[in-house]
matplotlib code that plots the C-alpha trace (Angstrom):
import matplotlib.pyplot as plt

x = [22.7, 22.8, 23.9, 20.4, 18.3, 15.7, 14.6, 11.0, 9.7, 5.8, 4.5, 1.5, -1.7, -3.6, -6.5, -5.1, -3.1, -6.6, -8.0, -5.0, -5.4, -9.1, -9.0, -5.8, -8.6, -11.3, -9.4, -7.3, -11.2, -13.1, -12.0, -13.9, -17.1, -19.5, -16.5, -14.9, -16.4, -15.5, -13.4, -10.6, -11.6, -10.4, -7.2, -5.9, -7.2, -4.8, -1.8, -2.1, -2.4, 0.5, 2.5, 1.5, 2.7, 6.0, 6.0, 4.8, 2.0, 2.9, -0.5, 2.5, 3.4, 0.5, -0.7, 1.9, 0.9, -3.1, -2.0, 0.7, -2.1, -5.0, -3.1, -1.6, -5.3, -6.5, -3.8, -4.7, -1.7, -4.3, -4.6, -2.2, 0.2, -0.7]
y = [-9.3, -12.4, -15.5, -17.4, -14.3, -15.3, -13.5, -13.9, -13.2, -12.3, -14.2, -13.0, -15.8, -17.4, -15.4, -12.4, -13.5, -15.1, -11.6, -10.3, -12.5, -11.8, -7.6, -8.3, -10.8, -8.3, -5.3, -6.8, -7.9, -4.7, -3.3, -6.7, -6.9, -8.2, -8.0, -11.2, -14.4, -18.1, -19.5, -15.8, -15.2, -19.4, -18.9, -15.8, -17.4, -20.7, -18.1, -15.7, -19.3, -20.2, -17.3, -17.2, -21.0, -19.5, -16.5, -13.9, -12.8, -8.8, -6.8, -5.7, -8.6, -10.2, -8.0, -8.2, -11.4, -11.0, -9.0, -10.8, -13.7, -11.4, -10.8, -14.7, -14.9, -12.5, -13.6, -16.7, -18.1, -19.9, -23.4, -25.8, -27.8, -31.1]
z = [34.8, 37.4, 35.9, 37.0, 35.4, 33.1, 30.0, 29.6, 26.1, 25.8, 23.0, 21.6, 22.9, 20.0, 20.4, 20.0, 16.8, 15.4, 16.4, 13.7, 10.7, 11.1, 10.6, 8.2, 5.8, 6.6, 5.6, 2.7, 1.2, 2.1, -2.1, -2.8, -4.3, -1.1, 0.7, -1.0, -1.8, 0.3, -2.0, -2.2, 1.8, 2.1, 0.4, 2.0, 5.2, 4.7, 3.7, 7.0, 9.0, 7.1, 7.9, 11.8, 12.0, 10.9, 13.5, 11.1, 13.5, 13.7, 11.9, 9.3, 8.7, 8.3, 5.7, 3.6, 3.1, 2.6, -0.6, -2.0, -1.6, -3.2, -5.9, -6.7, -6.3, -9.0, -10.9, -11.3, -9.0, -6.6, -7.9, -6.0, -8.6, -10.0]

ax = plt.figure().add_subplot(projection="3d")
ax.plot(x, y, z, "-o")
ax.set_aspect("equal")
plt.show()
């Protein structure tokens, strides 16, 4: 490789990373009754933008983290320390 080569990495653009977490919260709610309600939809919302902020934006990824947040959810695990 020539010394003044440059690697160019595709990053993935917002929109289509938006277009992720939304099919990962619609999919990890779709067991829910009415397809989740605000407050559960919210919180795995704020954990997926969480994730992406930290370069977790793969659909994999992604969903690991819907369920792990739908069940601290359902487990009562939602409620931020006082």
């Amino acid at each position: 490789m020539h010394p003044r080569t440059q690697i160019k990495i595709k990053m993935p653009s917002m929109e289509h990373i938006n277009a992720r977490m939304e099919r990962v919260l619609d999919e990890t709610c779709r067991a829910l009754p009415y397809g989740g309600d605000h407050e559960v939809r919210a919180f795995i919302a704020r954990k997926l933008a969480d994730a992406a902020l930290i370069g977790h934006t793969l659909l994999g990824e992604l969903g690991i983290v819907a369920r792990k947040a739908l069940a601290d959810y359902q487990h009562g695990r939602h409620f931020e320390p006082s």
